[in-house]
LOBAPA-917067 format. One record per residue (C-alpha): residue in three letters; x, y, z. Coordinates in steps of 0.25 Angstrom, whole numbers, plus 2048, in hexadecimal, padded with zeros to 3 digits. Example, Ala and Ser with C-alpha at 12.3 -4.5 7.8 and 13.67 -1.06 7.14 Angstrom:
ala8317EE81F ser8377FC81D 
***
This chain:
unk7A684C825 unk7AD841826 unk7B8840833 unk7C784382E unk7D183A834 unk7DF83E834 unk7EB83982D unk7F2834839 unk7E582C840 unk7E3826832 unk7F1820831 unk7EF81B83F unk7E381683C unk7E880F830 unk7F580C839 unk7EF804841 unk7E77FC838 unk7F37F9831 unk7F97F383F unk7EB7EC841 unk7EC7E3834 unk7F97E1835 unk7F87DB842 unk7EA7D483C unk7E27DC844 unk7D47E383E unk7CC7E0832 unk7D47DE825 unk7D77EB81D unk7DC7F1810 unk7E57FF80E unk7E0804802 unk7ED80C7FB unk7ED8137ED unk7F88117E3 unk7FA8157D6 unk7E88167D4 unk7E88087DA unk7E28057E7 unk7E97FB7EF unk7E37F27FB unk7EF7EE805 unk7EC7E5811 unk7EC7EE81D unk7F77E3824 unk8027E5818 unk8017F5819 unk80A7F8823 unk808808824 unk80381381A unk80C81F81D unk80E82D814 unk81782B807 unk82383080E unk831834808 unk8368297FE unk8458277FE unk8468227EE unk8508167ED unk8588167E0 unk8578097D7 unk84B8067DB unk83E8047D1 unk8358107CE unk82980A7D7 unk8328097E3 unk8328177E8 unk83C8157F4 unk83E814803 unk83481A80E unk83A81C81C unk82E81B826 unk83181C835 unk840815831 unk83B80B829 unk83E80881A unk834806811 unk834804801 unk82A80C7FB unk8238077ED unk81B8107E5 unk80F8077E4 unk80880C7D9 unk81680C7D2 unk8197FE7D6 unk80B7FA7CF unk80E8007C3 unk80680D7C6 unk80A81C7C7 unk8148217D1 unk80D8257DD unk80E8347E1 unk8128377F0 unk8098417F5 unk801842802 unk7F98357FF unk80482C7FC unk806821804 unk810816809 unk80B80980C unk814800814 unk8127F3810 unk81B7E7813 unk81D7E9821 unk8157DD826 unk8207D481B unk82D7DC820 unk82D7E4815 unk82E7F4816 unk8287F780A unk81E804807 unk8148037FC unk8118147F7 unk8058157F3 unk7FB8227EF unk7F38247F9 unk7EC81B804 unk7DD817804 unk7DA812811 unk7D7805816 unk7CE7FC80F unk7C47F1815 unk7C77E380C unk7B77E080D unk7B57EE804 unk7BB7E87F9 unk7B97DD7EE unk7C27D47E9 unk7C57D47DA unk7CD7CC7CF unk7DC7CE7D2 unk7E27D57C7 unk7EC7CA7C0 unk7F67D57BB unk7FA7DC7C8 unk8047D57D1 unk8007CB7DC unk8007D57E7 unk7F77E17DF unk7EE7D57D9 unk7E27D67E1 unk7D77DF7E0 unk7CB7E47E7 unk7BF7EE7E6 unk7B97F57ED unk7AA7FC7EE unk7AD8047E4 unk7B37FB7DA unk7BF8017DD unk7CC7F57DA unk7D67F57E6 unk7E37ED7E3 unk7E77E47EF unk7F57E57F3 unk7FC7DA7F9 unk8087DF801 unk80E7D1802 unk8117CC7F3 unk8137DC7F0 unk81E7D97FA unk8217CC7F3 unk8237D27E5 unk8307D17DF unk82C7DF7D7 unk8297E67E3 unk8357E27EC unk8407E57E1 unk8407F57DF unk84F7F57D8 unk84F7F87CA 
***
């Protein structure tokens, strides 16, 4: 049988290799999340934290993929329904839901939900293919994987820098 780890031990597992690649420590890593059937690749230095979908306070006027304002330990972050924000199906929030703090590391409090999280991912596990010239420049590049498996790469920077992405008023 294979050894259970607990929730707690993962996260501060997964904690501390966060701090490690943002401080450029360790082997360079992927965080694999889900969103909307896509698998996303985000570079380990630009998620800040994974924390439970908590309670969402919904901000009036605002587009449908902007699902509102998190408050983790005092801090604000807006919340973007991922999968909604790339054209996908709104992203149910049950016990796998996640938010992904991105933006952080560029001043930015900015949280990313996202379906479920698929752990960490080593860069060397996967292949690079032709970037797909109909996505935007931050969901462009792709990869597979062993199993053929395509992996959209996300890069948190130009996300930041999208004009669509920071302008959530209707």
């Amino acid at each position: 049988m294979s050894r259970k780890t607990s929730l707690r031990d993962f996260q501060a597992y997964l904690a501390s290799r966060l701090t490690d690649a943002a401080q450029g420590r360790g082997a360079a890593s992927w965080l694999g999340v889900e969103a909307g059937g896509k698998s996303w690749l985000a570079d380990l230095a630009d998620g800040g934290e994974i924390v439970p979908a908590t309670q969402l306070t919904p901000v009036p006027l605002t587009r449908p993929w902007f699902v509102g304002i998190a408050n983790i330990r005092g801090n604000l972050y807006a919340v973007t329904d991922f999968s909604l924000f790339c054209g996908g199906p709104p992203i149910i929030q049950n016990t796998n839901a996640r938010l992904l703090l991105i933006g952080s590391r560029y001043g930015v409090n900015a949280a990313l939900l996202v379906s479920r999280m698929l752990g960490l991912k080593n860069p060397q596990d996967f292949t690079a293919e032709a970037p797909d010239a109909e996505a935007a420049a931050w969901g462009a590049e792709r990869y597979s994987d062993g199993q053929g498996k395509i992996w959209y790469k996300l890069s948190v920077r130009e996300l930041l820098a999208d004009k669509n992405f920071m302008n959530i008023g209707v």
